[in-house]
C-alpha positions in Angstrom: -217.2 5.3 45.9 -218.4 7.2 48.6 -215.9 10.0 48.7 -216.3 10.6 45.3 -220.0 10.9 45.8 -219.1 13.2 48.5 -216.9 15.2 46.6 -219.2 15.6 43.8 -222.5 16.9 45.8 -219.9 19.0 47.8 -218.6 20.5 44.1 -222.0 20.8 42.9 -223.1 22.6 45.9 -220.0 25.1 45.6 -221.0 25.7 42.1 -225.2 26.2 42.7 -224.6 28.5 45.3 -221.3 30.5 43.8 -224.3 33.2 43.0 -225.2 34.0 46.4 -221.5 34.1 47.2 -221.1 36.6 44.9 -224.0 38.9 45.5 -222.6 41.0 48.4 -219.3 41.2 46.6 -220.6 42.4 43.4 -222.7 44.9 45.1 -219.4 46.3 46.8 -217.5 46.5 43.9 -220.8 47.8 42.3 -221.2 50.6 44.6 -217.6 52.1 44.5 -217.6 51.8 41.1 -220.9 54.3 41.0 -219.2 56.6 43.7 -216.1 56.4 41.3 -217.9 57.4 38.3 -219.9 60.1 40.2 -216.3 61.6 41.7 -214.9 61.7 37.8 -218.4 63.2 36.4 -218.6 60.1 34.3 -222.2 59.3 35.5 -223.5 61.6 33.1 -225.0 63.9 36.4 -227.3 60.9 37.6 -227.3 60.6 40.8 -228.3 56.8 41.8 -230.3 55.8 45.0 -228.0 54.1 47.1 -229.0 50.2 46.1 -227.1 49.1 43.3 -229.8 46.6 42.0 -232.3 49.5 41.7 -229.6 52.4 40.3 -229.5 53.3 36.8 -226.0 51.6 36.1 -226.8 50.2 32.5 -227.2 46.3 32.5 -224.2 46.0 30.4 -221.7 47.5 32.6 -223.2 45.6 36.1 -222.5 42.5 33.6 -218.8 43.0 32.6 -218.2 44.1 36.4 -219.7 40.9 37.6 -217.3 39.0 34.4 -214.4 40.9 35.7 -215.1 39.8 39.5 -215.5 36.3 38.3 -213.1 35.8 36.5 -210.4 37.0 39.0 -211.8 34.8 41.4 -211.4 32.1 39.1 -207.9 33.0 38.3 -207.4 32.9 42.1 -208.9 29.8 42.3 -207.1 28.0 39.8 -203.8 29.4 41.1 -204.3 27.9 44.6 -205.9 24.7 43.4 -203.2 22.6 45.3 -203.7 24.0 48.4 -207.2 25.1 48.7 -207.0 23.3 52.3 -204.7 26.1 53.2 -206.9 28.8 51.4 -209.9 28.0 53.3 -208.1 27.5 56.5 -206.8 31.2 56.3 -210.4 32.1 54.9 -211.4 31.1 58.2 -209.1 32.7 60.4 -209.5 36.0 58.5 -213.1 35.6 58.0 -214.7 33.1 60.4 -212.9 34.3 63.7 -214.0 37.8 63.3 -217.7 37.4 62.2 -218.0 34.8 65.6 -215.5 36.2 68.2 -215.3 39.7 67.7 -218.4 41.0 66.0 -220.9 39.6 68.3 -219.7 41.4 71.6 -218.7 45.0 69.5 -222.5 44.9 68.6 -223.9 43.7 72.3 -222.0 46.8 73.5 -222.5 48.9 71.1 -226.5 48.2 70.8 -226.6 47.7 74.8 -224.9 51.1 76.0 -227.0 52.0 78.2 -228.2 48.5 79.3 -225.6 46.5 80.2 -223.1 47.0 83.3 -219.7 48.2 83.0 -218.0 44.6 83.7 -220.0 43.1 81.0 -219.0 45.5 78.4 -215.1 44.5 79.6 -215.9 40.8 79.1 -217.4 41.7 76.1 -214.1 43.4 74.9 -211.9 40.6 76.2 -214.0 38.1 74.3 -213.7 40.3 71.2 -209.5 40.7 72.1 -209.3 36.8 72.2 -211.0 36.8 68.7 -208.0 38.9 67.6 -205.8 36.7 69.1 -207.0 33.4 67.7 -207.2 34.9 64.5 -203.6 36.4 64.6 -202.3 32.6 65.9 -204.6 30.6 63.5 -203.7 32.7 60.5 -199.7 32.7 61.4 -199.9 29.0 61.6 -201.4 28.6 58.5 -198.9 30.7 56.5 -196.1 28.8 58.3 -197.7 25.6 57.1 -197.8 26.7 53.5 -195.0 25.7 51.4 
C-alpha cells in the first residue's frame, strides 16, 4: 500500500514537472534550429534576438519542435521501460558526476584567476580529474550491468 502510494506521487511528480525538464532542452533545440534556418536563408532575412522565447519563430513551428522533442523522448522512454534503473543510473554518471565534481572547481579557477594560489588551482584540477574518473568507472559499470 505504501509503495504504491509512493510510486504514484513519485509518477505524478515526474509528470507535473516534465515541463521544466524540458525547457532548457527545447530552448537548445530551438536555438540551432534558428541559426539553421538563418545559415539556409530560410528565416526570411529576420534576424532574431538571441532568446528563443522572445524571437519571432512563429508559435506553430516552436509547437511541432517541442511535439517532435517529446515525442522522441517518449519513444526513448518506452523503449527502456524495463530498465529505467539502469537509465537513470548512467543519467547520473554522465550527468550528475560532471555538474558536481568537475564543474564546480573549472568555474572556482576559472572565476578566481587571479585570487587563488597556484596549489589550489591543482587541487581544484585533481578534484575535477577524479570527477572524470568516477564518471568513466560509474558509467562502465553500468553498461556492464546491462543485459
Amino acid at each position: 500500500q505504501l509503495a504504491t502510494s509512493v510510486q504514484l506521487a513519485y509518477s505524478l511528480a515526474v509528470v507535473f514537472t516534465f515541463p521544466l525538464q524540458n525547457f532548457p532542452s527545447l530552448e537548445i533545440v530551438c536555438r540551432a534550429v534558428e541559426k539553421w534556418l538563418a545559415k539556409k536563408g530560410l528565416d526570411g532575412g529576420v534576424h532574431y534576438g538571441g532568446n528563443c522565447a522572445k524571437s519571432k519563430i512563429m508559435s506553430q513551428q516552436r509547437n511541432i519542435i517541442s511535439t517532435l522533442l517529446v515525442i522522441c523522448l517518449s519513444v526513448i522512454a518506452a523503449t527502456c521501460m524495463n530498465d529505467l534503473d539502469k537509465v537513470v543510473s548512467l543519467m547520473g554518471s554522465l550527468l550528475g558526476c560532471p555538474l558536481a565534481f568537475v564543474v564546480p572547481p573549472l568555474i572556482h579557477n576559472r572565476l578566481g584567476k587571479s585570487r587563488i594560489g597556484k596549489w589550489r588551482r591543482v587541487g581544484n584540477w585533481i578534484v575535477a580529474g577524479l570527477g572524470v574518473a568516477a564518471m568513466a568507472v560509474s558509467s562502465v559499470a553500468t553498461v556492464m550491468k546491462w543485459d
